[in-house]
C-alpha positions as CSV (number, residue, x, y, z in Angstrom):
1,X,82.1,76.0,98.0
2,X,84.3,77.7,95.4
3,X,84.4,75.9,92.0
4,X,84.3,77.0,88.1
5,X,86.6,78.4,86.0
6,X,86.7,82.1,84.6
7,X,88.8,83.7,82.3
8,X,89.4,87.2,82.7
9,X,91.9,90.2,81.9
10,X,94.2,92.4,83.8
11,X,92.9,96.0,83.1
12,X,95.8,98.5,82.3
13,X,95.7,99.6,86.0
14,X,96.6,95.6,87.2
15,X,93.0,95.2,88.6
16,X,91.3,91.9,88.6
17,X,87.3,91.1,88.5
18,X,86.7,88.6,91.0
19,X,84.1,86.7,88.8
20,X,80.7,87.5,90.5
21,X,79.5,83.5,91.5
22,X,83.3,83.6,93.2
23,X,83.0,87.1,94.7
24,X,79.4,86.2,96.3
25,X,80.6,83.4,98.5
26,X,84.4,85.5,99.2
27,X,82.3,88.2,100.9
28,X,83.4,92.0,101.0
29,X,87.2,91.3,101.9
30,X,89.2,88.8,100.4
31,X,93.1,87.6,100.9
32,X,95.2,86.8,98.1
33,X,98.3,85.0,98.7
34,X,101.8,84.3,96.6
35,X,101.3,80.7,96.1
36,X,104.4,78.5,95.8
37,X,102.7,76.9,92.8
38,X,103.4,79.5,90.6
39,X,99.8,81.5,90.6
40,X,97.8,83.4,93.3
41,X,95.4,81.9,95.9
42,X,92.7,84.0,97.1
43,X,90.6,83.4,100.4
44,X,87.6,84.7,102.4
45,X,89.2,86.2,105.2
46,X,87.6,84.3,107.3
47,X,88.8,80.7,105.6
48,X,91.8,82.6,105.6
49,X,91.8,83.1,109.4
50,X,90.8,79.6,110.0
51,X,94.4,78.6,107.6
52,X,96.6,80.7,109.6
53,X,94.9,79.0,113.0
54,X,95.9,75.9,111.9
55,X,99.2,76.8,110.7
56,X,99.9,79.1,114.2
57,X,98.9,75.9,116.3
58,X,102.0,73.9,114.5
59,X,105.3,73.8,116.7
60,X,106.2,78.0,116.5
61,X,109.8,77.0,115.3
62,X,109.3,74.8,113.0
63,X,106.9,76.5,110.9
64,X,108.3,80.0,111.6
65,X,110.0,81.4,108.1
66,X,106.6,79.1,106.3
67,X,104.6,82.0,108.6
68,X,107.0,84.7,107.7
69,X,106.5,84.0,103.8
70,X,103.1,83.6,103.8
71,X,102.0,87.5,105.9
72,X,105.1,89.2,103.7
73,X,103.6,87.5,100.4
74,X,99.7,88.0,101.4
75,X,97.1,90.7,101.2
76,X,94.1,91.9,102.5
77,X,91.7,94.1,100.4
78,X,88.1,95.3,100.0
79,X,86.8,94.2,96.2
80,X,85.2,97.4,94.6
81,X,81.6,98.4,93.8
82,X,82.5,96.5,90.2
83,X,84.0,93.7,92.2
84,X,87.9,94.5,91.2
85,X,91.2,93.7,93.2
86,X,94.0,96.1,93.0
87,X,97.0,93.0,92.3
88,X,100.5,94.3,93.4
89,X,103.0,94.4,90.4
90,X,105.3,91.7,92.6
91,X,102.5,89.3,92.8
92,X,101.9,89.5,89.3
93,X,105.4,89.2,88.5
94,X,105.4,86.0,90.6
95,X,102.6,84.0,88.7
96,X,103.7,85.9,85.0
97,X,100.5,87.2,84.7
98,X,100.7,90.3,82.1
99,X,97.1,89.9,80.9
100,X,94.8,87.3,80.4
101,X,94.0,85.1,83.6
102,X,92.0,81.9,84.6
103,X,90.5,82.0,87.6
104,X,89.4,78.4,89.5
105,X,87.1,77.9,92.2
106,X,89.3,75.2,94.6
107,X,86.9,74.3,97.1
108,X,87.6,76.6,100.4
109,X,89.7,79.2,98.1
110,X,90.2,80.2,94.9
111,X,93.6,80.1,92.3
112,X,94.3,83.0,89.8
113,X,97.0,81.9,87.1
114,X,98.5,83.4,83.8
115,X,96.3,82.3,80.9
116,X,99.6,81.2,79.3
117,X,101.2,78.9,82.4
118,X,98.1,77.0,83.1
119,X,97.6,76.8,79.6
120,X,101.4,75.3,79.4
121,X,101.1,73.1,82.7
122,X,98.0,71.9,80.9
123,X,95.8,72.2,83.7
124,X,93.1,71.7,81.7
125,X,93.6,68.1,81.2
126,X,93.1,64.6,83.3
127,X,95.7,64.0,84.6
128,X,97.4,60.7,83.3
129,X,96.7,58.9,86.7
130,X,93.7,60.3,88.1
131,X,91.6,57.6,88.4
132,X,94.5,55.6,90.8
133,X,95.3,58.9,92.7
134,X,91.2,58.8,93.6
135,X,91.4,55.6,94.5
136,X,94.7,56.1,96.1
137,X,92.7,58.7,98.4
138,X,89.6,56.4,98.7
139,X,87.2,58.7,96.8
């Protein structure tokens, strides 16, 4: 189970240290992912796998340009001996990362964001109705 948070920095040559307690449970390849959300989700391959089974088993029609986006906007890479990712200037673009990041364990997969939109969406707070939306959910 991925969970924690981690700030880090984006090295001049737009490399990312997958924090190590993360990186242990990814395993040697990882899949990062434009998220709609406005930051970056990164996967095991093989949770990744098991996502695009589940989305590949939906009516082929219907969830056809949701498939299209996420394979153009996703990909597949090999961490380095120091545990870094190689991010594409477009994905970082995407989630206005220049810098500084904060990296979140999210159970199954992990979320990268700009230091500064998380900080902005304030992230790091309850949110106002937590306790009814647990409830809501039964938990």
């Amino acid at each position: 189970m991925l969970m924690g948070k981690y700030p880090h920095t984006i090295d001049s040559k737009n490399r990312l240290i997958i924090p190590s307690k993360l990186k242990e449970q990814l395993g040697p390849v990882v899949v990062i992912m434009q998220d709609t959300g406005g930051c970056l989700s990164m996967y095991s391959k093989a949770e990744f796998e098991e996502y695009a089974s589940e989305l590949s088993a939906k009516h082929k029609h219907e969830v056809k340009d949701i498939v299209r986006y996420i394979y153009s906007k996703s990909i597949e890479i090999q961490p380095d001996a120091q545990g870094r990712v190689l991010l594409p200037q477009e994905m970082l673009e995407h989630c206005g990362i220049t810098k500084n990041v904060i990296t979140v364990g999210c159970g199954k997969y992990a979320e990268i964001w700009a230091e500064e939109r998380w900080n902005e969406r304030g992230l790091d707070s309850e949110p106002d109705d937590f306790a009814a939306r647990m409830a809501e959910l039964g938990l």
